[in-house]
N, C-alpha and C positions, 0 to 999 in steps of 0.2 A: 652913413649908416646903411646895412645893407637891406634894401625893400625888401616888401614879403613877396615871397615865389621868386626873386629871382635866382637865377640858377647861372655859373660863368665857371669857368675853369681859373685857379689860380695860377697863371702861366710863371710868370717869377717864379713860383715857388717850386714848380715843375722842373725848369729848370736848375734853381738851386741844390735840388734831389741830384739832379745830375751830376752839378760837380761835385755834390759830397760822395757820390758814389766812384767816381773817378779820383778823388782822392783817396780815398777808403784801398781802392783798388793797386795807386802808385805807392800806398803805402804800405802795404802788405808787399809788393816785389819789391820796394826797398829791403825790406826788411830779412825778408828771402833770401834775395842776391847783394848781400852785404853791402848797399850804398844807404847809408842814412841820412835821408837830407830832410825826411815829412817830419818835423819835430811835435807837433799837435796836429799829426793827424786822426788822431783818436775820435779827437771831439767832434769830427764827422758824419759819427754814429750817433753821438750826441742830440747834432743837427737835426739828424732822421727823426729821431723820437722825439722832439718837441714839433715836427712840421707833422709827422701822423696825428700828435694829440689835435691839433690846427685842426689838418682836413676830416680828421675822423668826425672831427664836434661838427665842421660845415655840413660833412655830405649825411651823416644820418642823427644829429641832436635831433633836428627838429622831428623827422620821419620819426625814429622811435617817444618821442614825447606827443604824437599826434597818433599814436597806437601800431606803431611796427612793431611785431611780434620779436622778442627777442631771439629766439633760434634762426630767423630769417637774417635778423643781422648779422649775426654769428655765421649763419653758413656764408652770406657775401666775402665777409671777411676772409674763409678758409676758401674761397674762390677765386679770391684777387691773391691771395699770395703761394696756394699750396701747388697749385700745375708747375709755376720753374724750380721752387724748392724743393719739390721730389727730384725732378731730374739732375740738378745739380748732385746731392748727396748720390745717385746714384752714379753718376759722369765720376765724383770723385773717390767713390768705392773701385772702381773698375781701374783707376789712376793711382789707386794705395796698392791694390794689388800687383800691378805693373812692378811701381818703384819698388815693392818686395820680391817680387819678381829679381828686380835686377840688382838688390842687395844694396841700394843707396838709402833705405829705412830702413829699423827692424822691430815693426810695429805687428804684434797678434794680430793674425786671422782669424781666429774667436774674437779678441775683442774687437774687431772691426764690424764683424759679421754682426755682433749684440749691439752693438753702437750705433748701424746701420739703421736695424731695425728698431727699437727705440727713437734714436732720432725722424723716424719718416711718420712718428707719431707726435714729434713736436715734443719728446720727452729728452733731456739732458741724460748722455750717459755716463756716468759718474765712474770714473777710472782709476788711474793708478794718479801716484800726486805726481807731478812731472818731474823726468828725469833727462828730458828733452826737450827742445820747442815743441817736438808733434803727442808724447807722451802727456798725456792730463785733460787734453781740450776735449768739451763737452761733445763735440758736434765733429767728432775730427775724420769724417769724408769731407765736411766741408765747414773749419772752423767758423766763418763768420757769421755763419747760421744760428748760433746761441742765439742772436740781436732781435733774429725772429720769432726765437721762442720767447723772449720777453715781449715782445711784440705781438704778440697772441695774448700775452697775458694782461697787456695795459689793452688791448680789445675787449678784453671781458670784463675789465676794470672802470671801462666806459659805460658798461650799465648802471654805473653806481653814480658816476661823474653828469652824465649826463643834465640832471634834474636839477643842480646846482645853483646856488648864486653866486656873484660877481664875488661876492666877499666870502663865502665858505668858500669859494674856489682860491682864493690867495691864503686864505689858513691854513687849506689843502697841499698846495705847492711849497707854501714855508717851511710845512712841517716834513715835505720829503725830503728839502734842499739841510734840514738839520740832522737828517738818516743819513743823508749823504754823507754828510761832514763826520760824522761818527764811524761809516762804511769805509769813509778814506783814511782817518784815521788809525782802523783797526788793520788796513789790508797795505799800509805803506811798509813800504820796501823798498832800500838801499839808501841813497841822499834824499831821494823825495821824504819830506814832514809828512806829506797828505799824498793818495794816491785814488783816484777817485775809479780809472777807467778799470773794470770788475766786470765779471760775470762771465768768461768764456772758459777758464780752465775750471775744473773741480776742486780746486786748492781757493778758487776765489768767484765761485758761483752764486752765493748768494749776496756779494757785493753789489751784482748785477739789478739788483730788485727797485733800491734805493732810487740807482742812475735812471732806470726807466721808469720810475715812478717818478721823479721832479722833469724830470724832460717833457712823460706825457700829459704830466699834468700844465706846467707850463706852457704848453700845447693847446689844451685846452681853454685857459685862463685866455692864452692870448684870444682865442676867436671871442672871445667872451667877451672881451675890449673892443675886437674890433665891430664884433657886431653891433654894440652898444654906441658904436663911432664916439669912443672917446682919442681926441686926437689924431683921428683918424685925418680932418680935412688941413690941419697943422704937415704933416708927414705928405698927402699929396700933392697940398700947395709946396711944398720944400721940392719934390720927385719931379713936378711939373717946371724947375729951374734949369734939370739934370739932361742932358740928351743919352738918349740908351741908357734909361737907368738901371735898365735888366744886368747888362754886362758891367756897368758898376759893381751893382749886387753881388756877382759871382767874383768881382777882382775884390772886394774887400774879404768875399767868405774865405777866398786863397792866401791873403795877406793874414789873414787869423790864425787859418790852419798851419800855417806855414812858420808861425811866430816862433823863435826857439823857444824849446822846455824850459823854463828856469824858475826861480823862486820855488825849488822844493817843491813843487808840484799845486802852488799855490794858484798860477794863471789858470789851469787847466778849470781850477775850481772855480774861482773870480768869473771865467770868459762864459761859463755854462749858466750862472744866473743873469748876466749881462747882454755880452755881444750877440752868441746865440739866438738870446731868443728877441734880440732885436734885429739881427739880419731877419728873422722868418717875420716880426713886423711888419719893416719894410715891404718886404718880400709881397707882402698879403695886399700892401696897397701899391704897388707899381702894375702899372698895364703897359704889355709892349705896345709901342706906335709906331712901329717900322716891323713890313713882313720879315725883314732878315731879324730881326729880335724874336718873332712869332714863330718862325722856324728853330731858331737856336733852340731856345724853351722848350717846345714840343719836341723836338730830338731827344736833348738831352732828359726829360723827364724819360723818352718812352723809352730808353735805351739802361734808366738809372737799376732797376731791379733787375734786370737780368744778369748787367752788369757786375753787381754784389755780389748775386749769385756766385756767378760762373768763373772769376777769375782766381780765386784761389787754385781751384783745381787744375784750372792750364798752365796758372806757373809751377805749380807740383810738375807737371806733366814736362814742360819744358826744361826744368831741373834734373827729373829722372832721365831723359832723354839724352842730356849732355852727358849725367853718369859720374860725374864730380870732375869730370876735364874742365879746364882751367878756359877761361872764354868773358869776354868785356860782358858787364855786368850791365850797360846801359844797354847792346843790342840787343840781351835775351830779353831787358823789359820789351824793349821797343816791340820783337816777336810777339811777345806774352800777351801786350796788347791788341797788339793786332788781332790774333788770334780770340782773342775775347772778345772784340767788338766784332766782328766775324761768324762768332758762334751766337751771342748775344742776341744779335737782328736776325738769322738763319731762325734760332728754336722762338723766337715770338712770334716771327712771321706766322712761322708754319706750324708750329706746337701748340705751345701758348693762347694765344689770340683764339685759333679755332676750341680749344678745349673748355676754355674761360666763357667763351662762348656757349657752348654744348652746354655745358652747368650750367648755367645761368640762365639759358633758357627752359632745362627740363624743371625747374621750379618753378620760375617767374612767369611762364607761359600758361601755368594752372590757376585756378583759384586758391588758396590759403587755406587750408582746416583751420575750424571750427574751434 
């Protein structure tokens, strides 16, 4: 159980963040550049939303139930995420207009322009129904951003979560996980029965509600367990068998993701109240015991959000660039990458970090009103 005041970074789970985001990321230039080999890499996303409800419930349940004013949480929230998310949507405006530019899209500069703006408020802009992969997505300077506007919204859905018990909190999650199943069912399409992964284009936006509402709530439930240290000393006595159980952790979240699609769209659904949110279990009670595990973990988390951000739009970028000439599909990832983890560490370093900073102190360096 975890004492009172203590205060620790979940490093597993930092990590974790990382390879989901690095999945998230091979999975889209798969997708892109015609090799499809991530067959549930969706549920990546998935991941994310159930380890924010996690760390959301660590790092401020208690603080607001001990009287944090709620616009202060809220603005941290729009702190930690809004400085890369601006500039991504913008990196990839400037990268839509390009590949319009060079006639590889043929995507409205009104609707770009409206979508822009909308979007930089965290608002979905609801378009034409797709007539295209890039035709319909809500966020499309930078489609994987929808995940954030949900993500905002299961932060403000945490004022409500917060006050909880153990057992209205499993009510709570059951009854998302049966939206779900209803959401999947209404929004399946082609062989899939059930179709769960929603919420990026306008054709299947509000599918998205359901997904991020069981995931964050899930999220939350779990710290609820773990705080409560139910089974908690079971899972570290088993972890304390394991050597590097961090990098464990990450090879089974890859053997997940990587599962093929099959049964109709049935695993996707199964692995989301299951595996998921027991890799972020795990996850919660493993401590690295070797600096190279303490490294891995602190990279890969610091490197995971930037990372979502930013790759979309480089492999847009890299695609226009080529111009439809015909060229191996593994070295443009290989570039795309690079170039992503390159731009990644450069705007945290030197954007990010300071700016996150700058807010953060011109509040928290005051006293609170009254």
């Amino acid at each position: 159980m975890q004492t009172a005041g203590a205060v620790h970074r979940y490093e597993a789970l930092d990590g974790l963040r990382g390879v989901a985001a690095l999945t998230v990321m091979f999975g889209h230039f798969g997708l892109l550049l015609d090799i499809f080999w991530l067959q549930n890499g969706l549920l990546a996303v998935d991941t994310f939303f159930v380890m924010s409800g996690f760390v959301i419930a660590y790092s401020y349940g208690d603080r607001l139930g001990n009287g944090m004013p709620a616009w202060a949480y809220l603005y941290r929230r729009i702190v930690r995420l809004y400085p890369m998310f601006v500039i991504a949507l913008l990196i990839g405006a400037v990268i839509m207009c390009y590949g319009t530019y060079r006639g590889v899209i043929q995507y409205p500069t009104p609707d770009l322009l409206r979508g822009v703006a909308l979007n930089m408020l965290y608002i979905p802009f609801l378009n034409a129904v797709p007539v295209s992969f890039e035709v319909g997505q809500v966020f499309p300077a930078d489609p994987p951003a929808w995940s954030l506007f949900f993500e905002m919204l299961a932060s403000g859905a945490f004022l409500l979560l917060f006050g909880l018990r153990l057992r209205s909190l499993v009510w709570v999650s059951a009854l998302c996980y049966v939206a779900l199943i209803a959401a999947g069912l209404y929004y399946a399409r082609g062989a899939d029965w059930i179709d769960i992964h929603n919420g990026y284009y306008t054709s299947n936006l509000f599918g998205g509600l359901p997904r991020v509402a069981f995931g964050f709530s899930s999220g939350v439930l779990l710290h609820a367990v773990t705080r409560d240290g139910i089974g908690g000393w079971r899972i570290r006595a088993l972890i304390g068998r394991i050597p590097c159980p961090s990098f464990l952790l990450y090879a089974a979240a890859l053997a997940i993701l990587l599962f093929p699609r099959t049964a109709h769209g049935l695993y996707p659904l199964l692995a989301m109240a299951t595996v998921v949110p027991a890799l972020v279990f795990f996850g919660a009670n493993i401590r690295p015991r070797s600096e190279l595990e303490m490294n891995v973990a602190t990279f890969l988390g610091w490197i995971s959000y930037p990372i979502y951000c930013l790759h979309y739009p480089v492999v847009r970028l890299v695609i226009f660039i080529r111009g439809g000439e015909p060229g191996s599909g593994y070295l443009l990832m290989a570039v795309s990458a690079a170039v992503t983890l390159a731009l990644a560490m450069a705007l945290t370093r030197w954007y990010e970090e300071p700016l996150r900073a700058a807010l953060s102190g011109r509040l928290f360096l005051k006293p609170a009103p009254k």
